[in-house]
C-alpha positions in Angstrom: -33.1 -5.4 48.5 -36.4 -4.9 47.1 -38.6 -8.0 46.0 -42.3 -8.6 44.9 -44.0 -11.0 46.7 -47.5 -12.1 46.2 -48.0 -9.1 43.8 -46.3 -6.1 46.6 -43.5 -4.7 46.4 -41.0 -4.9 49.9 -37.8 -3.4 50.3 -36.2 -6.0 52.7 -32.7 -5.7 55.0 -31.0 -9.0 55.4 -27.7 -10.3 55.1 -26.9 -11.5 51.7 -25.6 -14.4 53.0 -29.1 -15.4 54.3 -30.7 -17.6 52.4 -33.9 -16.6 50.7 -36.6 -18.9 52.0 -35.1 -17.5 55.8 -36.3 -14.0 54.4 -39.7 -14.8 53.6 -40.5 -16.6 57.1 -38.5 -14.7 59.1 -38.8 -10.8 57.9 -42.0 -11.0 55.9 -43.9 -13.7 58.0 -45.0 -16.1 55.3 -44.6 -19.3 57.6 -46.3 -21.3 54.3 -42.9 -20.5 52.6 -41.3 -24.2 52.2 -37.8 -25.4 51.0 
């Protein structure tokens, strides 16, 4: 899927069962991300 995220474009792989917030820590590492 491709998202923008702080204004950049990223084509990201993930399962679409995995929750969104898991995306942004886990693939793009934006650890600040909270639920």
């Amino acid at each position: 899927m491709w998202i923008k995220v702080n204004g950049t474009g990223v084509d990201v792989t993930a399962d679409p069962d995995t929750p969104l917030l898991w995306v942004l820590r886990d693939e793009l590492n934006l650890t600040g991300s909270k639920y």
